[in-house]
Biotite code that builds the C-alpha atoms (Angstrom):
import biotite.structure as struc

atoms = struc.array([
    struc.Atom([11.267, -14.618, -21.289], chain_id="A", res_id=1, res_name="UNK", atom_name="CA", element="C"),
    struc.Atom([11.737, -10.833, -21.933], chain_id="A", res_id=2, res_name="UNK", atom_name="CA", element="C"),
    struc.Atom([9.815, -8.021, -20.545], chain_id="A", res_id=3, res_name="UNK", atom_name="CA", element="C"),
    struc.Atom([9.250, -4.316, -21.414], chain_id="A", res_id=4, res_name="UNK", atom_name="CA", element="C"),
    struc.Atom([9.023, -1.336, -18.716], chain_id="A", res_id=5, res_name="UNK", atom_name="CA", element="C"),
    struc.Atom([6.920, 0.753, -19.782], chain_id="A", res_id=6, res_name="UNK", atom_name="CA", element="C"),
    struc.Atom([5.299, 4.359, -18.955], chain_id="A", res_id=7, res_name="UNK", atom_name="CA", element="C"),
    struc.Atom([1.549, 5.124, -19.891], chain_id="A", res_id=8, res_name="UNK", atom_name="CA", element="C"),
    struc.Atom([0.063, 8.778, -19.086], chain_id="A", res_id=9, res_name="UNK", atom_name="CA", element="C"),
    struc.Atom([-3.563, 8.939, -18.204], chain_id="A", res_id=10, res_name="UNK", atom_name="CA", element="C"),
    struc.Atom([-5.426, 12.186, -19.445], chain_id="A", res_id=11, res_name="UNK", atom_name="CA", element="C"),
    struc.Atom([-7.956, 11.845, -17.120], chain_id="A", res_id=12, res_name="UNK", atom_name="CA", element="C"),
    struc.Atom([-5.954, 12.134, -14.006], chain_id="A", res_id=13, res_name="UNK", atom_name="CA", element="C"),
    struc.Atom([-3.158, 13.524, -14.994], chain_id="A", res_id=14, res_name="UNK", atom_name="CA", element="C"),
    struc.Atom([-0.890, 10.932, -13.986], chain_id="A", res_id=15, res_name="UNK", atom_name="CA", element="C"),
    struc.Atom([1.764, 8.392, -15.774], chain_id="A", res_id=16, res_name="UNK", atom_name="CA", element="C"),
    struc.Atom([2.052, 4.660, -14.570], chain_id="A", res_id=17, res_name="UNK", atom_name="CA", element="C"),
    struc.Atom([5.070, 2.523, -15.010], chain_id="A", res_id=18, res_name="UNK", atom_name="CA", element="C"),
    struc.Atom([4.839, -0.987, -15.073], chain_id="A", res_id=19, res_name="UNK", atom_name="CA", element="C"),
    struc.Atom([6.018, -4.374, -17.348], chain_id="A", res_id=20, res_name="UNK", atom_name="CA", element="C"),
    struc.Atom([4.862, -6.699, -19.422], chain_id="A", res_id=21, res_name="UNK", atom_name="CA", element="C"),
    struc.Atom([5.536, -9.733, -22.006], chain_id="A", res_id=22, res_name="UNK", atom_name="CA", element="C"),
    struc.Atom([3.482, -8.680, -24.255], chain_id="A", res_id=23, res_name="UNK", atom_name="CA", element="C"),
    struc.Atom([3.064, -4.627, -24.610], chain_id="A", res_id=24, res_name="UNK", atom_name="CA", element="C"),
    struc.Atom([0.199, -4.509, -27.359], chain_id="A", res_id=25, res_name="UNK", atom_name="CA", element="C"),
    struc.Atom([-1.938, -6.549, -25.477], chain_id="A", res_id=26, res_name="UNK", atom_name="CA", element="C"),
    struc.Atom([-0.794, -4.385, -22.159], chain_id="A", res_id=27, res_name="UNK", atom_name="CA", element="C"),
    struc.Atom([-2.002, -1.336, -24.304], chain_id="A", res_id=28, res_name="UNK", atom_name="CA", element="C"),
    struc.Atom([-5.316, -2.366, -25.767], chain_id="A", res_id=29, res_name="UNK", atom_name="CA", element="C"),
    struc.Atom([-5.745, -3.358, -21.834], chain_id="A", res_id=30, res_name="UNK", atom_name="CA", element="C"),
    struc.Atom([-5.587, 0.386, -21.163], chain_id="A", res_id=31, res_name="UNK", atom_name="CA", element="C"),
    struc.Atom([-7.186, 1.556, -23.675], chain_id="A", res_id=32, res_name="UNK", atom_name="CA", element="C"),
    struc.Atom([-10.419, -0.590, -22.617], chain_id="A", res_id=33, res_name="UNK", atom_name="CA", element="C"),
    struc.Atom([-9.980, 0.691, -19.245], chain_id="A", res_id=34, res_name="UNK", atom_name="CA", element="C"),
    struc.Atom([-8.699, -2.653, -18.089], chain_id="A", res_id=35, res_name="UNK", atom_name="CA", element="C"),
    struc.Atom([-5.475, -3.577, -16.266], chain_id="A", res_id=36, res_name="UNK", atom_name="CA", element="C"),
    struc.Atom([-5.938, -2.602, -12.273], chain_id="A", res_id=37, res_name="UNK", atom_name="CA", element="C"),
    struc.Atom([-3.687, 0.667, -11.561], chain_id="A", res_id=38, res_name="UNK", atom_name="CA", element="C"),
    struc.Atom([-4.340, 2.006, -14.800], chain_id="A", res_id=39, res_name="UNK", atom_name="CA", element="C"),
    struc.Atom([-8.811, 1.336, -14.776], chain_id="A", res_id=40, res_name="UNK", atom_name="CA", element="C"),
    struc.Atom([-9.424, 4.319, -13.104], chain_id="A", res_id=41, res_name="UNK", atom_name="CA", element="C"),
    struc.Atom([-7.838, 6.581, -15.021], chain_id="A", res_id=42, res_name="UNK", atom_name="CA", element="C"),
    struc.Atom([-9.195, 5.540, -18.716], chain_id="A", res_id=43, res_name="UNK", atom_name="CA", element="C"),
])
């Protein structure tokens, strides 16, 4: 099983998370929705 690091940047506070997944698109429709724990409060 592979996984991707990757880096997303939240407008709202300013900050960038780092994190991995198996499946990235799913990962970013997560944060898009405001979904996805670290990354909720910042959508």
């Amino acid at each position: 099983m592979a996984f991707i690091t990757y880096i997303l940047y939240s407008r709202k506070l300013r900050r960038f998370y780092v994190g991995y997944t198996t499946d990235m698109m799913k990962r970013l429709n997560q944060h898009n929705r405001g979904e996805g724990g670290y990354t909720q409060q910042g959508s």
